[in-house]
N, CA, C and O atoms as CSV, one atom per row, in Angstrom:
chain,resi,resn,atom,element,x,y,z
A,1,UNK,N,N,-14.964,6.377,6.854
A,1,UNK,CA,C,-13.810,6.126,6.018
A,1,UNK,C,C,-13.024,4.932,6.539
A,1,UNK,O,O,-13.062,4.720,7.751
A,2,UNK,N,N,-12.501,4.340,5.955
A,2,UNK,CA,C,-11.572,3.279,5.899
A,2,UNK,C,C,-9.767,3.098,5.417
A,2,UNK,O,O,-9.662,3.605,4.300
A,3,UNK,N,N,-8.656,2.660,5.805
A,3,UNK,CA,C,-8.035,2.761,5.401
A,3,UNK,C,C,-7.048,1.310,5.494
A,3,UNK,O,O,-6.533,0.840,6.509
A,4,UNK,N,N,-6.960,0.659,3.740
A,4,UNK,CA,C,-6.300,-0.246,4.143
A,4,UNK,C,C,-4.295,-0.234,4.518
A,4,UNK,O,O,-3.579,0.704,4.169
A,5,UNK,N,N,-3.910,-1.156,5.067
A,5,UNK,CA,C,-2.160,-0.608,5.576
A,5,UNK,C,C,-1.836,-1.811,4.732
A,5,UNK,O,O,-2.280,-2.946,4.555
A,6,UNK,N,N,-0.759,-0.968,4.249
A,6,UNK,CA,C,0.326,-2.441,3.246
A,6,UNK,C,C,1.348,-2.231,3.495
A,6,UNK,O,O,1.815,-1.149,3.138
A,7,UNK,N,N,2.520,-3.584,4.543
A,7,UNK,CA,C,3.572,-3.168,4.348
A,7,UNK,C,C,4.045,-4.116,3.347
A,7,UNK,O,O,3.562,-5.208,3.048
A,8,UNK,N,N,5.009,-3.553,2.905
A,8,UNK,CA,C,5.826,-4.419,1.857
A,8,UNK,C,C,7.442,-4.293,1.691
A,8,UNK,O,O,7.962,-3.230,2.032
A,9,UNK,N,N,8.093,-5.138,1.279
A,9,UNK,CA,C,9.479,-5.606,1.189
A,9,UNK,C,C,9.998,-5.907,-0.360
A,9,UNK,O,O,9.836,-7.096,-0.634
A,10,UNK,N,N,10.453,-5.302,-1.207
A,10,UNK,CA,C,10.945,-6.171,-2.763
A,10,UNK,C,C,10.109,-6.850,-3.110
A,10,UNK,O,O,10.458,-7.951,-3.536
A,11,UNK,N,N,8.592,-6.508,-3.090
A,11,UNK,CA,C,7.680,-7.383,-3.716
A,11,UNK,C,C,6.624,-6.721,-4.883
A,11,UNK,O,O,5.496,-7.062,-5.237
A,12,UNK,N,N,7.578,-5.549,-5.336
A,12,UNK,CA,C,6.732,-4.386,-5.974
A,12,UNK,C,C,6.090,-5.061,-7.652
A,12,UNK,O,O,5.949,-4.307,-8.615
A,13,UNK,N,N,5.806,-6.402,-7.710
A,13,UNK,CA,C,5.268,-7.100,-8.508
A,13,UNK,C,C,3.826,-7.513,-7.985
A,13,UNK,O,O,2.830,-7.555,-8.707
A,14,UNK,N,N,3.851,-7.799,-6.696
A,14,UNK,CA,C,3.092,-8.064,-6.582
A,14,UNK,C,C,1.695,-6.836,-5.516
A,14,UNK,O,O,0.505,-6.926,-5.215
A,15,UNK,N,N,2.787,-5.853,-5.313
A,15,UNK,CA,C,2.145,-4.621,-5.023
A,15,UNK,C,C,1.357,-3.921,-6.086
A,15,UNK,O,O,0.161,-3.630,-6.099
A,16,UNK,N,N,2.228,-3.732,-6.913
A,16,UNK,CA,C,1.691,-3.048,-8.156
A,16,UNK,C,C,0.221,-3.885,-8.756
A,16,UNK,O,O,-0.811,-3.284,-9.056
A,17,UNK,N,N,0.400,-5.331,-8.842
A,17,UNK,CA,C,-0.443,-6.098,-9.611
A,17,UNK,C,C,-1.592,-5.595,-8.465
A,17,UNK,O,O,-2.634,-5.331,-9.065
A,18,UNK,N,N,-1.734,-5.371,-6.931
A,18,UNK,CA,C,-3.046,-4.966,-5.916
A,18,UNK,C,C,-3.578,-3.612,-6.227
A,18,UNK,O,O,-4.722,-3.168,-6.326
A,19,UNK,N,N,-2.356,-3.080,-6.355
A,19,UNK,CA,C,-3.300,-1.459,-6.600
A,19,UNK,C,C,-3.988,-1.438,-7.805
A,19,UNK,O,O,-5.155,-1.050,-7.866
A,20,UNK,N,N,-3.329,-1.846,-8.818
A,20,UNK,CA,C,-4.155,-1.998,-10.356
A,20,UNK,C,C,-5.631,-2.686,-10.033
A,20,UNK,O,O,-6.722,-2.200,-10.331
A,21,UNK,N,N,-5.433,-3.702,-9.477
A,21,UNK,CA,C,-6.792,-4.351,-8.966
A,21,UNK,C,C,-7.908,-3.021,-8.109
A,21,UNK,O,O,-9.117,-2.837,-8.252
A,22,UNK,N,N,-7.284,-2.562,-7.563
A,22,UNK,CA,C,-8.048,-1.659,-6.662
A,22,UNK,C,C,-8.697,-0.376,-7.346
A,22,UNK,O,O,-9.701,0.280,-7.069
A,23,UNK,N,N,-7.633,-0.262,-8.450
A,23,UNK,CA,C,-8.631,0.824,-9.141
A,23,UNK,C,C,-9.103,-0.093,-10.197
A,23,UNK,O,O,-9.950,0.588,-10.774
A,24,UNK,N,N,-9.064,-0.952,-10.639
A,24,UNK,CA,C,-10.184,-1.354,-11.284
A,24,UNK,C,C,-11.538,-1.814,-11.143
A,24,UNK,O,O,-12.349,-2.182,-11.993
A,25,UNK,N,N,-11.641,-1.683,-9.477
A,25,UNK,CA,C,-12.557,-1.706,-9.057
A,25,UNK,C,C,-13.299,-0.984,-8.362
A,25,UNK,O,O,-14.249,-1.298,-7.645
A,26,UNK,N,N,-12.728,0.266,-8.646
A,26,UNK,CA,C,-13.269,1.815,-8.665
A,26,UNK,C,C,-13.085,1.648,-6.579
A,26,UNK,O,O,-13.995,2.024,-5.840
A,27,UNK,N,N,-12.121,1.203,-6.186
A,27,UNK,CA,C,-11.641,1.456,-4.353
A,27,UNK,C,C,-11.222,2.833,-4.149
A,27,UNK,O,O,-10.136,3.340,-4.429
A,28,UNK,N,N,-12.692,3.587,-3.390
A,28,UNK,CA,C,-13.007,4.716,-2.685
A,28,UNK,C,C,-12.066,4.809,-1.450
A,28,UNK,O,O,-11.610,5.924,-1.198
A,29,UNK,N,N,-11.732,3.780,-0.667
A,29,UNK,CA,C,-11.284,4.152,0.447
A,29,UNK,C,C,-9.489,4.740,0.613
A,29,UNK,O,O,-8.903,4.930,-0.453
A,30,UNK,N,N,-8.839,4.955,1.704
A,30,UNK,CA,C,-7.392,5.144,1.718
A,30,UNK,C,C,-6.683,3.504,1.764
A,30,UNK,O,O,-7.042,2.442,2.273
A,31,UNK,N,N,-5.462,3.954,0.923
A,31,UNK,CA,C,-4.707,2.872,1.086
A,31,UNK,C,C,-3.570,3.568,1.200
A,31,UNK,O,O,-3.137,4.485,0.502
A,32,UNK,N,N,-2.910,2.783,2.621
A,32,UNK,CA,C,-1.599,3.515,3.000
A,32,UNK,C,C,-0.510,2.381,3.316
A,32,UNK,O,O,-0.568,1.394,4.049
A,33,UNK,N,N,0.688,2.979,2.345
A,33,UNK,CA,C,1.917,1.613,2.027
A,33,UNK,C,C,2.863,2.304,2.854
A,33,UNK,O,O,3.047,3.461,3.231
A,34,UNK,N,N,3.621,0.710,3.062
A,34,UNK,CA,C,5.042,1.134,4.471
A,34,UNK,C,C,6.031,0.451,3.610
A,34,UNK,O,O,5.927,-0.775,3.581
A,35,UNK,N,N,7.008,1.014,2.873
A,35,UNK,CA,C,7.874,0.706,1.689
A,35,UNK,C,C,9.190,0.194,2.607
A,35,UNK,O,O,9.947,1.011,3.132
A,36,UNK,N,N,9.368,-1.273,2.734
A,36,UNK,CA,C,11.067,-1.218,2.982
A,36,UNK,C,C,12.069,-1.713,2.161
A,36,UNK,O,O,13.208,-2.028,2.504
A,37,UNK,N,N,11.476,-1.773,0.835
A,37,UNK,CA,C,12.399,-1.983,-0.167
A,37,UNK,C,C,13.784,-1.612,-0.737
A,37,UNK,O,O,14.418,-0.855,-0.002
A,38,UNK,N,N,14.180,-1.848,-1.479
A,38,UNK,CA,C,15.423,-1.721,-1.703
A,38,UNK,C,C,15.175,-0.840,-3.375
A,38,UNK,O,O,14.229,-1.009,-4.144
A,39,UNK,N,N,16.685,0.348,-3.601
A,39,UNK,CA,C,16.088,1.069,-4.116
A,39,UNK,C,C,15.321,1.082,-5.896
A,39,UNK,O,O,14.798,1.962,-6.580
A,40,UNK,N,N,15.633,-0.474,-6.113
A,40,UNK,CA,C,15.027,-0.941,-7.155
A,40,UNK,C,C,13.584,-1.504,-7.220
A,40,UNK,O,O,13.022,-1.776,-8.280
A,41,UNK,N,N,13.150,-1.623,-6.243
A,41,UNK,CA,C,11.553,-1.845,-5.652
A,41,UNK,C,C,11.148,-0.611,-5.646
A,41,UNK,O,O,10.625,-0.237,-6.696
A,42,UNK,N,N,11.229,0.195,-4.740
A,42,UNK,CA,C,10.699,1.989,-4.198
A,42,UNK,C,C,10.733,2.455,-5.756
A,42,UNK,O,O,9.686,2.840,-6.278
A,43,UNK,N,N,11.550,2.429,-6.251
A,43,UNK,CA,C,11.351,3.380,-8.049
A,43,UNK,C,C,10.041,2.395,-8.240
A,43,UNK,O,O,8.959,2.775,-7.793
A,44,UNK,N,N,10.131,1.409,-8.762
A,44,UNK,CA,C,8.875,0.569,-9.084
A,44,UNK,C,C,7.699,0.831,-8.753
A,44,UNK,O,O,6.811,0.946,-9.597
A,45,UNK,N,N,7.517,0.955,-7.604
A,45,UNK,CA,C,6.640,1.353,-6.628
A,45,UNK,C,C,5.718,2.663,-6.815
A,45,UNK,O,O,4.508,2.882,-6.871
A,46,UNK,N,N,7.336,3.700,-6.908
A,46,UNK,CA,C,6.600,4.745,-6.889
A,46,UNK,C,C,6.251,5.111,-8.193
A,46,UNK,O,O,5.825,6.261,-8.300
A,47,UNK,N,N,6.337,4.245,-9.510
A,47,UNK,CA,C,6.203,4.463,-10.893
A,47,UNK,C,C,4.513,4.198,-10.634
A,47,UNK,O,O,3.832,5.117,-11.090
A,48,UNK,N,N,3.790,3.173,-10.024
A,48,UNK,CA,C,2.906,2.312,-10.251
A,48,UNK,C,C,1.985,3.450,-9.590
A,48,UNK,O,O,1.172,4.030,-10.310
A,49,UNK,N,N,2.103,3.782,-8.208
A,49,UNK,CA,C,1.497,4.785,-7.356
A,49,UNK,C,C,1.337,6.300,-8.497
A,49,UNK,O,O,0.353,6.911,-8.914
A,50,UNK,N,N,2.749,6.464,-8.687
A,50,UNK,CA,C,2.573,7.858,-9.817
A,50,UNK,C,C,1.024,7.506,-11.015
A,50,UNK,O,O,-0.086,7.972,-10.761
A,51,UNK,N,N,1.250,6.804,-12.008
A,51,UNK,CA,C,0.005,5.971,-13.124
A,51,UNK,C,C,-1.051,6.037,-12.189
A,51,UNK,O,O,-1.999,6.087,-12.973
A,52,UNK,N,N,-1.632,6.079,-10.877
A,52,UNK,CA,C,-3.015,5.189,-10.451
A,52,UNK,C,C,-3.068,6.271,-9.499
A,52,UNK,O,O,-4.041,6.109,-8.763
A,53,UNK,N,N,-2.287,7.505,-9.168
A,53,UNK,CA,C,-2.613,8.710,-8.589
A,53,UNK,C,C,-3.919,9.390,-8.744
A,53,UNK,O,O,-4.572,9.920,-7.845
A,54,UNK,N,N,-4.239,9.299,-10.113
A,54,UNK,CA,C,-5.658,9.959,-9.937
A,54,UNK,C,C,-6.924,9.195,-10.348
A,54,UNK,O,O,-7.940,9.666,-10.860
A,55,UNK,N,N,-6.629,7.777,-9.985
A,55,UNK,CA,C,-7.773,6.792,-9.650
A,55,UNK,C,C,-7.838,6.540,-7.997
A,55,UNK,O,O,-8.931,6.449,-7.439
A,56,UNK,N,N,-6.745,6.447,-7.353
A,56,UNK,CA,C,-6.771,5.758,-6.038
A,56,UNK,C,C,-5.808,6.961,-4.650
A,56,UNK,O,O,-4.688,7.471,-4.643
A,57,UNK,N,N,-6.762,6.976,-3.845
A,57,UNK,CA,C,-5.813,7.541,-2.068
A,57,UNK,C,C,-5.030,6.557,-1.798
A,57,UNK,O,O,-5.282,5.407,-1.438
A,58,UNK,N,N,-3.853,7.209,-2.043
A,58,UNK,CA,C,-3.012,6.629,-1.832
A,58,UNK,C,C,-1.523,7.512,-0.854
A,58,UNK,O,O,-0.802,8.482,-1.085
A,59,UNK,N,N,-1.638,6.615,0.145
A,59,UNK,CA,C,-0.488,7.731,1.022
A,59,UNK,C,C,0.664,6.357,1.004
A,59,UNK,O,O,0.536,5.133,0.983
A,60,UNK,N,N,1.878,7.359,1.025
A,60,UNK,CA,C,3.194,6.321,0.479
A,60,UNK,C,C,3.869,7.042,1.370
A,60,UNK,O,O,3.935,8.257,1.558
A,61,UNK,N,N,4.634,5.622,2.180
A,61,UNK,CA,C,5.978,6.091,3.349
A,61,UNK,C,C,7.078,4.844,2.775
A,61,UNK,O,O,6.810,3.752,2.275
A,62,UNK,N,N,8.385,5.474,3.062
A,62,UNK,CA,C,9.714,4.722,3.078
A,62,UNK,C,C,10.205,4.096,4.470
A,62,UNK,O,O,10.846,4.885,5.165
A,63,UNK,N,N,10.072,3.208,4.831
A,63,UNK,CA,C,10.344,2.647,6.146
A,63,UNK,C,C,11.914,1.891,5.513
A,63,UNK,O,O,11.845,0.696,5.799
A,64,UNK,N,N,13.218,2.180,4.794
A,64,UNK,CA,C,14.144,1.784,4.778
A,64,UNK,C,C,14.496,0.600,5.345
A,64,UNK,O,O,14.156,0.851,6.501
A,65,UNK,N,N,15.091,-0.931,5.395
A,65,UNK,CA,C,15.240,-1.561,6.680
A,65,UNK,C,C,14.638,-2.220,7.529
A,65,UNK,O,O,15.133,-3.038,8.303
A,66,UNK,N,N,13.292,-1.836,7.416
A,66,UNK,CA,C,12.695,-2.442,8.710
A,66,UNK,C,C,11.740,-3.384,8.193
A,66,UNK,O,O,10.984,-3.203,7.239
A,67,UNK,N,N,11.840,-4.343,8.869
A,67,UNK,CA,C,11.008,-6.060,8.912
A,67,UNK,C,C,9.252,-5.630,8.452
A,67,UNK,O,O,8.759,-4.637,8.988
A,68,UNK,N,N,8.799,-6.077,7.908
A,68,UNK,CA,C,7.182,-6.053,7.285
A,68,UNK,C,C,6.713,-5.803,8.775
A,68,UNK,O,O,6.266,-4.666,8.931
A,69,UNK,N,N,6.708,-6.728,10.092
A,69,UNK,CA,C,5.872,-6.189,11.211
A,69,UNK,C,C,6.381,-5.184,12.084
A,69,UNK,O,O,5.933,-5.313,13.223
A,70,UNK,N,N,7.288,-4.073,11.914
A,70,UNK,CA,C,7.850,-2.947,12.662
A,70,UNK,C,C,7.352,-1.932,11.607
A,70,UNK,O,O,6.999,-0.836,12.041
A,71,UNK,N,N,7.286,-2.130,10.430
A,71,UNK,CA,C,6.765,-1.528,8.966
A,71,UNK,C,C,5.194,-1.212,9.655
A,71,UNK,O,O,4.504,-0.225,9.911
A,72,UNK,N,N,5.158,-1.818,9.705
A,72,UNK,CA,C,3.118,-2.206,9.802
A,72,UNK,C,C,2.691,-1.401,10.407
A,72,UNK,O,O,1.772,-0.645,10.093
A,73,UNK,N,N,3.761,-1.458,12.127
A,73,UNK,CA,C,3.884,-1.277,13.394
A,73,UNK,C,C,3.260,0.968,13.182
A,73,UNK,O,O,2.336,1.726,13.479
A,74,UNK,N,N,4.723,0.956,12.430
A,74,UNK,CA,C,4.692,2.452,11.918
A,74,UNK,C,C,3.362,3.392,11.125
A,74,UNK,O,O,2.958,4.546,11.267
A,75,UNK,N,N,2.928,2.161,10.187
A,75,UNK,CA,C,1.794,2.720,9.375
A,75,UNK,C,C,0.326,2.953,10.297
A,75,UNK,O,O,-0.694,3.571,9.992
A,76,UNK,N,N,0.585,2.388,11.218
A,76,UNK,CA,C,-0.553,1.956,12.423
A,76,UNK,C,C,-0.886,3.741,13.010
A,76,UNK,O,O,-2.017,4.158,13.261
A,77,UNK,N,N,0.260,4.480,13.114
A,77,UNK,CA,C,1.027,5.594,13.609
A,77,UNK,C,C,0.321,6.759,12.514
A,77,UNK,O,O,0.069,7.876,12.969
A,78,UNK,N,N,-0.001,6.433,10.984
A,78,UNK,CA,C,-0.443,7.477,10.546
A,78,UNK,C,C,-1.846,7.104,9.808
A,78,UNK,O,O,-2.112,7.359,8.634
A,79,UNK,N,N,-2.626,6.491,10.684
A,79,UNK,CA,C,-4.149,6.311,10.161
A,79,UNK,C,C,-4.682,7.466,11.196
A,79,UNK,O,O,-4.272,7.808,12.304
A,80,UNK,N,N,-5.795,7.938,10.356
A,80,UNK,CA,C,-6.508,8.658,10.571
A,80,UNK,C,C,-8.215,8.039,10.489
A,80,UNK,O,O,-9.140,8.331,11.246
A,81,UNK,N,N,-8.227,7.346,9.608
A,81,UNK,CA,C,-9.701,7.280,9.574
A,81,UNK,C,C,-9.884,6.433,10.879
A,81,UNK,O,O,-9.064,6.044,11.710
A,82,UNK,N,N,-11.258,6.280,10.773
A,82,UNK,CA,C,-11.992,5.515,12.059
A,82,UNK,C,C,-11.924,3.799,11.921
A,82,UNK,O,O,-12.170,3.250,12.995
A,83,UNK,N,N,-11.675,3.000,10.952
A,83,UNK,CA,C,-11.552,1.551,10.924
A,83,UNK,C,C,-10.387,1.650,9.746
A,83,UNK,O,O,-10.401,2.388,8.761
A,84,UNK,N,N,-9.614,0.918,10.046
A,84,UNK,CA,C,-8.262,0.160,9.367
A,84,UNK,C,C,-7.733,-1.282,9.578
A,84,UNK,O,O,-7.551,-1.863,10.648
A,85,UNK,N,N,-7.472,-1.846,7.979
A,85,UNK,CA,C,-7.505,-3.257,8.314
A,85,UNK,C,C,-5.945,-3.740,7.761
A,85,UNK,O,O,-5.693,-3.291,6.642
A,86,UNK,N,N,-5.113,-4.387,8.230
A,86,UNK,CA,C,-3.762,-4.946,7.544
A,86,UNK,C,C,-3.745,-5.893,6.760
A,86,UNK,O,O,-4.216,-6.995,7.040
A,87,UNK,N,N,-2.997,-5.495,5.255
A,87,UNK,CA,C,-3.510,-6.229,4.289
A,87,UNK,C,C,-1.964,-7.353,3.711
A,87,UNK,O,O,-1.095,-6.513,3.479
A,88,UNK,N,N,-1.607,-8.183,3.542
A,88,UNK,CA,C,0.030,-8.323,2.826
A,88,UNK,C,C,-0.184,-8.069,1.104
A,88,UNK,O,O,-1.253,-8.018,0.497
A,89,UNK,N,N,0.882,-7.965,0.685
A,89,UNK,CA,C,0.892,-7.395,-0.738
A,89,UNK,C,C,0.350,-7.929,-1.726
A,89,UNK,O,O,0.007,-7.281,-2.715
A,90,UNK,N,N,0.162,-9.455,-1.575
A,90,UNK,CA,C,-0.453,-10.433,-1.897
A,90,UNK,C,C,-1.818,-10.599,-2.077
A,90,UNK,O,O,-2.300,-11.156,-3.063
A,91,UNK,N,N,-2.738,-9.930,-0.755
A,91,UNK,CA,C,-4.100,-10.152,-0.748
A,91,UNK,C,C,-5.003,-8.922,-1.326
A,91,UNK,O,O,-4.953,-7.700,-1.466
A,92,UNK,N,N,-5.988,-10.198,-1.606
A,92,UNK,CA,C,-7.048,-9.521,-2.303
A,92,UNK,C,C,-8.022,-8.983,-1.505
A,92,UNK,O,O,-8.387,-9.955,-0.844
A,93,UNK,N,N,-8.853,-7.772,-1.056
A,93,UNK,CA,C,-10.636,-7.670,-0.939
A,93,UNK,C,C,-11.695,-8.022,-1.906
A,93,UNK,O,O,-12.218,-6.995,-2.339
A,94,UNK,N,N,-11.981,-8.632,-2.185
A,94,UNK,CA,C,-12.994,-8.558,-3.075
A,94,UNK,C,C,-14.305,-7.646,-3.199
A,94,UNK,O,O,-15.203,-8.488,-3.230
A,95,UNK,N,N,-14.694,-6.828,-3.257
A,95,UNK,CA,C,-15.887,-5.849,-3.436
A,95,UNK,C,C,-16.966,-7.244,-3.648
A,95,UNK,O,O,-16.567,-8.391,-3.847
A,96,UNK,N,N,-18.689,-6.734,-3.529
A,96,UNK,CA,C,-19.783,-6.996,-4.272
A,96,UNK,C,C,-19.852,-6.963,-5.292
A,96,UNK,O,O,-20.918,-7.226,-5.847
């Protein structure tokens, strides 16, 4: 198993536009977000996560406040699988 880490900051445009990507490309693995948005991002957020709940693993934390690399720092803290890679909200994987 695999799990990618996203932290993110007020960028729930361009969060939302990755996960849509991810289930459209049928992404098996965990993806786990470190939210420090503000509370007009986090609703956003969690609207987009709610819609794509039963396409995509998806584990969602509120890190309030804290800078994208103390964010990261935290999500690092609740992987479980055996390989995890840090992604920004921005980037793509591309599949085969």
């Amino acid at each position: 198993m695999y799990t990618i880490i996203i932290p993110t900051k007020n960028r729930s445009d361009f969060l939302s536009r990755l996960l849509n990507y991810f289930a459209d490309t049928n992404y098996m693995h965990w993806i786990s977000i470190g939210d420090s948005s503000n509370a007009q991002h986090v609703q956003r957020i969690k609207e987009t996560i709610k819609k794509l709940e039963h396409k995509l693993n998806i584990t969602y934390y509120e890190y309030p406040g804290l800078c994208i690399t103390k964010c990261a720092k935290e999500l690092l803290q609740t992987v479980s699988t055996p390989y995890a890679s840090f992604f920004c909200d921005d980037d793509f994987l591309v599949p085969n």
